[in-house]
C-alpha positions in Angstrom: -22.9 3.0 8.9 -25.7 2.0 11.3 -25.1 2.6 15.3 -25.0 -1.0 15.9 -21.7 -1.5 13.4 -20.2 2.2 14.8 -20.6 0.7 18.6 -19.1 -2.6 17.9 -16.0 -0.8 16.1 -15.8 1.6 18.9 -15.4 -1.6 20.7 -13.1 -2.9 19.4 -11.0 0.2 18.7 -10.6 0.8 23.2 -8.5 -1.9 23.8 -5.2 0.4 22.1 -1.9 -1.5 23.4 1.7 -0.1 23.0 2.8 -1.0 19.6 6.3 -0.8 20.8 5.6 -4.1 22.9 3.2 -5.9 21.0 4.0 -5.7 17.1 5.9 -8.8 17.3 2.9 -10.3 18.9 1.0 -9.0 15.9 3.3 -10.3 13.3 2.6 -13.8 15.0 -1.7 -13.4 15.0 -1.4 -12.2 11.6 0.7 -15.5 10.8 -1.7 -17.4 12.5 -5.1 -15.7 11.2 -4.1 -13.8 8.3 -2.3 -16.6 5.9 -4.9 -17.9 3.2 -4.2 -20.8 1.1 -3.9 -19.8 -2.5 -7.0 -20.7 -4.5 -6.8 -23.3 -6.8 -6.8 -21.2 -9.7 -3.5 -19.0 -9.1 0.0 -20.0 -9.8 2.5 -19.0 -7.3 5.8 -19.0 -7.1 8.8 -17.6 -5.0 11.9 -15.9 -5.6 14.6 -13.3 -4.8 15.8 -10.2 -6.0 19.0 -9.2 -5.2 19.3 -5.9 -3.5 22.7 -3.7 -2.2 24.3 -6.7 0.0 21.0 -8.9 0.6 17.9 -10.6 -1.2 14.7 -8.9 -1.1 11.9 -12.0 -1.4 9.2 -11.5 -3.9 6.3 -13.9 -4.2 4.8 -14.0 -7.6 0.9 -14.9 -8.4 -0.5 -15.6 -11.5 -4.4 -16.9 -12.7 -3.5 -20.1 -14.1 -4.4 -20.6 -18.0 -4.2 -17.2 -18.8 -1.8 -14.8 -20.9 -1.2 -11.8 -18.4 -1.7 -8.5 -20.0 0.8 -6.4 -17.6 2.5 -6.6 -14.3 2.0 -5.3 -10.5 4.6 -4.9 -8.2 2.7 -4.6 -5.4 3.7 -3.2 -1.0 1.7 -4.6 1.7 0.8 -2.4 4.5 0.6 -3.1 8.2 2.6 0.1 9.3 5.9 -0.6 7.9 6.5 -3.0 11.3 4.1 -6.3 10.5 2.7 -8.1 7.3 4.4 -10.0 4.5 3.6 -12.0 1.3 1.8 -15.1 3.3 -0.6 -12.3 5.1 -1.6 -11.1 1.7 -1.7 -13.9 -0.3 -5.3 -13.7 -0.7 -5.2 -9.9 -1.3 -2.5 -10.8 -4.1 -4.4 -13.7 -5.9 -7.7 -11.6 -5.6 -5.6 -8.7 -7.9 -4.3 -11.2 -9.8 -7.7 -13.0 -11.0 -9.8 -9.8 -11.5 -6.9 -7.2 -13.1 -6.1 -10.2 -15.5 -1.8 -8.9 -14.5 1.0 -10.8 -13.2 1.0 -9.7 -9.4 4.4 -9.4 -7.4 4.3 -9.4 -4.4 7.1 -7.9 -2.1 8.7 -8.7 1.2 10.3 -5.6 2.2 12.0 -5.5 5.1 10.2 -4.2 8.5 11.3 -1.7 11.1 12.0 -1.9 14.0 14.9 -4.0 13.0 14.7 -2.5 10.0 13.9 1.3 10.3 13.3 4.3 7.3 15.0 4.1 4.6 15.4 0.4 4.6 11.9 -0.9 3.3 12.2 1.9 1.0 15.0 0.8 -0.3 13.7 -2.7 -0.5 10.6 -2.0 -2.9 13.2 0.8 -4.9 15.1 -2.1 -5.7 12.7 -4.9 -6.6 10.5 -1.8 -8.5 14.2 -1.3 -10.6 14.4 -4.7 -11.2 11.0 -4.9 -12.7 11.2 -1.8 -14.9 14.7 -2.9 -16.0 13.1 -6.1 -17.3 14.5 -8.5 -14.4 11.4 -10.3 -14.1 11.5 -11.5 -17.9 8.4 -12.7 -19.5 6.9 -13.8 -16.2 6.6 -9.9 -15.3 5.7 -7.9 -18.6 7.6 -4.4 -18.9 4.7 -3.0 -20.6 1.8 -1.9 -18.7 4.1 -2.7 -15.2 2.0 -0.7 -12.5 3.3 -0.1 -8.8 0.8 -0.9 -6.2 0.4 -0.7 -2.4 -2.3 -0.4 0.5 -1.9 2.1 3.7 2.1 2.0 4.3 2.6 0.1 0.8 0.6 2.7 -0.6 3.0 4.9 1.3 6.0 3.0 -0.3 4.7 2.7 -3.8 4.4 6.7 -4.3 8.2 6.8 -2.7 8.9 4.7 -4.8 8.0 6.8 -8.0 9.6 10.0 -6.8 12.8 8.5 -6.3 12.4 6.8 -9.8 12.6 10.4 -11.1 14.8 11.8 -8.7 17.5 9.0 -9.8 16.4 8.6 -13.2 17.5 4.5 -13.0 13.9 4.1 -14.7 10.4 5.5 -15.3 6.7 4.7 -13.4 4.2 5.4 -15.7 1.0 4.8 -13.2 0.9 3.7 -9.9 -2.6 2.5 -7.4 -2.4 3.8 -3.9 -5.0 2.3 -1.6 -5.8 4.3 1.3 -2.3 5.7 1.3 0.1 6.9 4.1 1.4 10.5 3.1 2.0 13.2 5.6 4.2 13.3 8.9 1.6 14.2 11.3 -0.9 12.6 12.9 -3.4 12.2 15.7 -3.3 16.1 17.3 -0.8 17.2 15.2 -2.8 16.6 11.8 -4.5 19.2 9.7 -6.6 16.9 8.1 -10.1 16.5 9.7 -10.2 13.0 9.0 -7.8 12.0 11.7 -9.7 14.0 14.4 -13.6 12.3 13.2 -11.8 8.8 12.5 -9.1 8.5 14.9 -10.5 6.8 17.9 -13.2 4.9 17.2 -12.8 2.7 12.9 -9.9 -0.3 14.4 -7.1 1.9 13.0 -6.2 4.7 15.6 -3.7 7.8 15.4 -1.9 6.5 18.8 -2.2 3.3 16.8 -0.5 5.4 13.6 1.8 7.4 16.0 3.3 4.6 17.7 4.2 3.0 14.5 5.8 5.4 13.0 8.0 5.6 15.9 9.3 2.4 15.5 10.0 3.2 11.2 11.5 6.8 12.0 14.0 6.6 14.3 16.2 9.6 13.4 14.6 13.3 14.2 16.0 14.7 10.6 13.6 11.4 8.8 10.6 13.1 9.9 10.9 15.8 7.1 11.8 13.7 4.1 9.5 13.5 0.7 10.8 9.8 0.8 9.2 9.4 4.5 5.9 11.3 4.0 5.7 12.3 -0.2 3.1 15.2 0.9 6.3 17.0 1.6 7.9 17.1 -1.9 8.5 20.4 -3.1 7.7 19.4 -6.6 5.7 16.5 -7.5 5.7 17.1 -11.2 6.3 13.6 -14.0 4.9 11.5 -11.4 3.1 8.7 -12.9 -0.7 8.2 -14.1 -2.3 7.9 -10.8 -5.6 6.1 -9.1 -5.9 6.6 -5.1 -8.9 5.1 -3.1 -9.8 5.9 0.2 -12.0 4.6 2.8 -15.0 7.1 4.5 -13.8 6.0 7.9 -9.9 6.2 8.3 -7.5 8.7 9.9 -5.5 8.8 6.6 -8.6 9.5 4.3 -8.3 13.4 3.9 -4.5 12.8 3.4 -4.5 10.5 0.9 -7.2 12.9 -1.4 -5.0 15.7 -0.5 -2.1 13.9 -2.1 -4.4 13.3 -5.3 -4.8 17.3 -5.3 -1.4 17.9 -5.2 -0.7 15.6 -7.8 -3.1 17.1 -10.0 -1.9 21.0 -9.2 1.7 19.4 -9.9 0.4 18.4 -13.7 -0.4 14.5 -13.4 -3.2 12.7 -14.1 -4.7 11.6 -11.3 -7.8 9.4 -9.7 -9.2 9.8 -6.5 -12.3 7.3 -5.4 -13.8 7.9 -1.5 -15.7 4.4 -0.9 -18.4 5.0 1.8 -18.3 3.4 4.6 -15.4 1.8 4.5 -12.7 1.5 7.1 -9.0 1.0 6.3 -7.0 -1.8 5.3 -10.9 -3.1 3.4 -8.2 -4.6 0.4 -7.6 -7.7 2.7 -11.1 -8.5 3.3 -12.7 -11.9 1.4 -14.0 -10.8 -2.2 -17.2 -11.0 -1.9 -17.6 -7.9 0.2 -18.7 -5.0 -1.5 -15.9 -2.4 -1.0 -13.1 -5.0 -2.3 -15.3 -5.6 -5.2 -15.9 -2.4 -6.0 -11.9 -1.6 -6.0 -11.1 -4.1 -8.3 -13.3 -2.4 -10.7 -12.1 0.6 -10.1 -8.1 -1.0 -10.7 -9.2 -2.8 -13.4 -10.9 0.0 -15.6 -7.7 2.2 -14.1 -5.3 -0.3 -15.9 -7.6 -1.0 -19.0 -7.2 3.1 -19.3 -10.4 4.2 -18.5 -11.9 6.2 -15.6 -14.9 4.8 -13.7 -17.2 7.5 -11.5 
């Protein structure tokens, strides 16, 4: 990355408000600024699955005149507090024309109204509604692949360990881009991504920090697998695994350290490092180079191949 591009990001990156008072502000820019009309191209529809007492609203996308091969069910990210299926509707229809799969798209709901384990729950149930065939011939059993990006990515490897934990039904691969997986951050982190990448890339560790203290709002949360999966004590028959992460983000070394203790646990795992990228890349137009070079990495992932 040249100076010019690491001084404009460091920028950017100063002006570090208190998430606490300003996500619902951010939900409302990312309405405004972050909602892309579908592309002529992709079917969509909407509907609900029910979940416990209420209706968890998935937005489905489809390339028009094609026979899908497979399924995603697929978790935004935007620190389990903003985000939804209009913000990503671009990120959704981009998966959806270059993976050739059905993509759902889920609206989990957000903390702080909704703190851990709701939006677990949430993506649990709409995931078990998939794999139990709920989705019909719209959303293919066979081949069905959870997805998710930073805190989706978080939610879509929760979502596999409680799969085998309850054994309601089986996730044979999941795609976790630039994942959320440990409980510590900022100073407290072991990893030395957080300490090179935490001030300076758009995505912060007070930025990190002060979300999660709007998701975990109980002390004992702070140590479960199904908060941060870097915890779990055994992490064996987890699913068929591909995680990318970005050169310049606080959750980079976390996110390969969770491919390592996949692998050590038995599974087969991925892991990509794009250079130069910074996190949350997956919602950028497709035409830049690190979102195109993802979708090939997803697409030879789901076609059963690796790619180097």
């Amino acid at each position: 990355m040249n100076k010019a591009m690491q001084m404009a990001l460091k920028l950017l990156s100063y002006p570090d408000l208190d998430v606490s008072k300003t996500y619902k502000m951010e939900r409302a820019i990312k309405e405004l600024v972050g909602t892309h009309p579908a592309p002529e191209d992709c079917e969509i529809w909407n509907l609900e699955v029910p979940v416990g007492d209420h209706g968890v609203p998935v937005r489905m996308f489809r390339t028009r005149g094609t026979q899908p091969t497979g399924g995603i069910v697929y978790f935004h990210g935007g620190g389990w507090v903003t985000g939804n299926i209009d913000s990503y509707t671009r990120v959704c229809s981009n998966i959806a024309r270059a993976t050739g799969r059905v993509v759902a798209s889920v609206d989990y709901r957000l903390a702080p109204e909704f703190p851990f384990p709701a939006g677990v729950e949430d993506c649990y149930g709409v995931a078990r509604w998939a794999y139990q065939g709920g989705g019909g011939a719209d959303l293919p059993v066979d081949g069905l692949t959870l997805m998710g990006d930073s805190a989706g990515g978080n939610l879509a490897a929760v979502t596999a360990l409680l799969a085998r934990d309850r054994g309601e039904f089986s996730v044979p691969q999941q795609i976790l881009l630039y994942p959320a997986t440990a409980n510590r951050h900022g100073a407290a982190s072991p990893y030395p991504s957080a300490e090179e990448n935490g001030t300076d890339y758009l995505l912060t560790n007070r930025r990190i920090e002060e979300y999660l203290e709007l998701y975990i709002q109980r002390e004992e949360d702070w140590n479960s697998p199904y908060f941060a999966p870097l915890l779990a004590e055994d992490l064996s028959r987890q699913p068929r695994t591909l995680i990318i992460t970005a050169e310049y983000d606080p959750l980079r070394d976390e996110g390969e350290d969770y491919g390592r203790r996949l692998v050590q646990a038995g599974n087969l795992v991925e892991v990509h490092r794009l250079a130069d990228a910074l996190h949350g890349f997956i919602s950028l137009p497709q035409r830049f180079e690190h979102v195109q070079k993802t979708m090939a990495l997803v697409r030879a992932f789901l076609e059963g191949g690796a790619q180097a």
